[in-house]
C-alpha positions as CSV (number, residue, x, y, z in Angstrom):
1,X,-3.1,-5.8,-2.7
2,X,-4.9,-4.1,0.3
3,X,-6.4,-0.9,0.2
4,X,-4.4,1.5,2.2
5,X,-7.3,2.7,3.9
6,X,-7.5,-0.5,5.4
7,X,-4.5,-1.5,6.0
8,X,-3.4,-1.9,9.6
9,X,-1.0,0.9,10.4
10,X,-0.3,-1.3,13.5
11,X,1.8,-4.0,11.6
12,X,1.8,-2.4,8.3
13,X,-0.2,-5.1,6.4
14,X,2.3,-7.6,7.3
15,X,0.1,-9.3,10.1
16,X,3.2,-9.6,12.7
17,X,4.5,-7.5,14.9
18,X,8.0,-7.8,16.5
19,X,9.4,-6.9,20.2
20,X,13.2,-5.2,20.7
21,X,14.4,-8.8,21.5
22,X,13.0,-10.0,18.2
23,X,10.8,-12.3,19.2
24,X,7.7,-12.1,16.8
25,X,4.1,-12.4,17.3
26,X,0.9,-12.1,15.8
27,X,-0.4,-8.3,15.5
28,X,-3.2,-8.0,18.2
29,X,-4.9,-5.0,16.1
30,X,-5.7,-7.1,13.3
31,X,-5.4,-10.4,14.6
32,X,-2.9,-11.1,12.2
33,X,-4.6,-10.7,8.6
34,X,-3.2,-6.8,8.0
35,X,-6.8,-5.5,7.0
36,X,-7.9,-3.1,9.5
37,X,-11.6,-3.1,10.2
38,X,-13.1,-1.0,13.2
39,X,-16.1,-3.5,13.3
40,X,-13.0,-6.0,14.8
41,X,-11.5,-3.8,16.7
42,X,-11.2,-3.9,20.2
43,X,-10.1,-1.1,22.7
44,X,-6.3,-2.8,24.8
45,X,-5.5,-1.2,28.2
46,X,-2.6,0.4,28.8
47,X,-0.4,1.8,31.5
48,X,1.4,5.4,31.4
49,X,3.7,4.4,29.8
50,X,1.6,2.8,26.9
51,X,2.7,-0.7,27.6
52,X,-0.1,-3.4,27.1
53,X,-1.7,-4.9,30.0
54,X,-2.6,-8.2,30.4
């Protein structure tokens, strides 16, 4: 069991994230392993209306 202090509030702990259309991927603020840890995290771009740039 993870602590919940470092569990990725991202995903939940589950790893993968899903889109509205259902299509699943892996979580990119944990790179998939639910643990949280700001040593791995990395800052994502995003546009005004907080949408992920590529």
């Amino acid at each position: 069991m993870v602590d919940r202090n470092q569990q990725c509030k991202a995903c939940e702990g589950v790893g993968m994230l899903a889109d509205d259309e259902g299509w699943q991927y892996r979580c990119p603020v944990c790179n998939g392993d639910g643990i949280y840890s700001q040593t791995e995290a990395k800052v994502m771009s995003v546009d005004e209306n907080n949408r992920l740039l590529d």
